[in-house]
N, C-alpha and C positions, 0 to 999 in steps of 0.2 A: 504494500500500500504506500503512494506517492504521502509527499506529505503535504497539506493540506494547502499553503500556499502557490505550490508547482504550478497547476494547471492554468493560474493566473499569470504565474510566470512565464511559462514556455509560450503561449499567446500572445503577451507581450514582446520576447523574442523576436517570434514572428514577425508581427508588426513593426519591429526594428529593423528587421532583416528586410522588408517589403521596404522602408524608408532607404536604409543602406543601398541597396541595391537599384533604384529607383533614381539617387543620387548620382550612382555610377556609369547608369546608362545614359542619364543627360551629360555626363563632364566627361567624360571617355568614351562616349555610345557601344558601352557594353551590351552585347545582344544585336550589334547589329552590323559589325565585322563579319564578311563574307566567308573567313575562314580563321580556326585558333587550334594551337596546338599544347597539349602540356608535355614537357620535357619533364619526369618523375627523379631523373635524377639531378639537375640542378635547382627543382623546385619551382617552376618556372612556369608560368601560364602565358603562352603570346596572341595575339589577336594583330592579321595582319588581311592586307588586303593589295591585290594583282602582285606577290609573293614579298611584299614588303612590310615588316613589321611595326606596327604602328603602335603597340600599347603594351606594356609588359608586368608582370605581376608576380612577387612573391606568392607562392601559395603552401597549405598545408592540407592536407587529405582529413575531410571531414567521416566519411565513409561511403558504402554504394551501395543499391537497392536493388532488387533480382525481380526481375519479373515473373521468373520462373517458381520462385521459392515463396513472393509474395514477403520480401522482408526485407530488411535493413542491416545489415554488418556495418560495427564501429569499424574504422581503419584500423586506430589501434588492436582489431583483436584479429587481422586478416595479413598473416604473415608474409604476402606474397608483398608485401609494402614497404618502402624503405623507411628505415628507421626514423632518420633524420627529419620524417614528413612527418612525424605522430605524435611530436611532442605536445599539440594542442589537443588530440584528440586524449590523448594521455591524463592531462587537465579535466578534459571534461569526466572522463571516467573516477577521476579522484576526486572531484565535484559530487556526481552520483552517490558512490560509495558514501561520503563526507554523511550527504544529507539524507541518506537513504533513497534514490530514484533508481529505482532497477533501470529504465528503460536508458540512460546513461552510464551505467556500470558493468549491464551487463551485455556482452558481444552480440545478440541478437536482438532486435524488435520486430514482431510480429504488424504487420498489417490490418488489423482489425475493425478501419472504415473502406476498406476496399478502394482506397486512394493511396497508394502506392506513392505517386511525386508528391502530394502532401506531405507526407508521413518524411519524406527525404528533407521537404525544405522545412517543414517543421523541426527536427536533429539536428540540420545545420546551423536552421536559425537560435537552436540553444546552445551551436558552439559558438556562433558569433558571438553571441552575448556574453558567455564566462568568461572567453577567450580575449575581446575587444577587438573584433577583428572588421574589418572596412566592408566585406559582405562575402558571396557567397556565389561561385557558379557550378551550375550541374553540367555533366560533359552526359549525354545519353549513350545508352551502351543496346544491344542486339538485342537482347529479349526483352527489353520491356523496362530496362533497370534505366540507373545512372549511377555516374560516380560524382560526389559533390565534394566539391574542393574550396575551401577557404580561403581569402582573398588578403594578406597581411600587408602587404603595401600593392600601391599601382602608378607607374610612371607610362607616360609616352616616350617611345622609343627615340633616339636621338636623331 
């Protein structure tokens, strides 16, 4: 059982994350770059256009959702992940723990309104928060999932 404040919380989140994000597509038109790529081992998110990079991003692995499975994996619990990227999701999971919130603590979240990308940008929008992180994009993956990656700084390419 969450504890009684959470659900007010993580809503709020959300709403941050919708403002966050919101900010970011007007001042860097995130979301609407022709083409982005994320480099997992330098950390990297690029967003470039006619093969020129235009906007560049620290990022850390929030985690990704299966459409197959119908759920959500922390990054932190999905070892095919580089370390280096999991120190935020690491956080949130000691957050969890801290306050008692299974669905932060523990390596899976079930699906259980049958909205799948909610559920993802809702996760993310509670690592933004503990995290402080500037927002939050999802890279869609084959079956139905995404992987949502956390956004810790963002410049324009030089």
């Amino acid at each position: 059982m969450d504890p009684d404040w959470y659900a007010a919380w993580r809503e709020e989140a959300f709403e941050q994350l919708n403002a966050k994000n919101t900010r970011l597509q007007n001042e860097f038109r995130l979301g609407s770059w022709p083409r982005y790529d994320y480099d997992l081992k330098a950390g990297k998110l690029l967003f470039s256009e006619e093969g020129v990079v235009k906007v560049v991003t620290e990022i850390q692995i929030a985690g990704s959702t299966s459409g197959e499975a119908r759920n959500w994996l922390w990054a932190w619990a999905n070892s095919n992940l580089p370390g280096e990227l999991l120190s935020d999701a690491k956080l949130v999971r000691s957050f969890g723990e801290k306050n008692g919130i299974d669905e932060l603590a523990q390596p899976y979240v079930t699906d259980t309104d049958n909205d799948l990308e909610a559920l993802g940008w809702e996760l993310a929008g509670a690592m933004v928060r503990i995290c402080n992180a500037l927002g939050a994009y999802r890279s869609p993956r084959g079956e139905g999932g995404g992987l949502y990656l956390i956004l810790k700084n963002i410049s324009w390419a030089n």
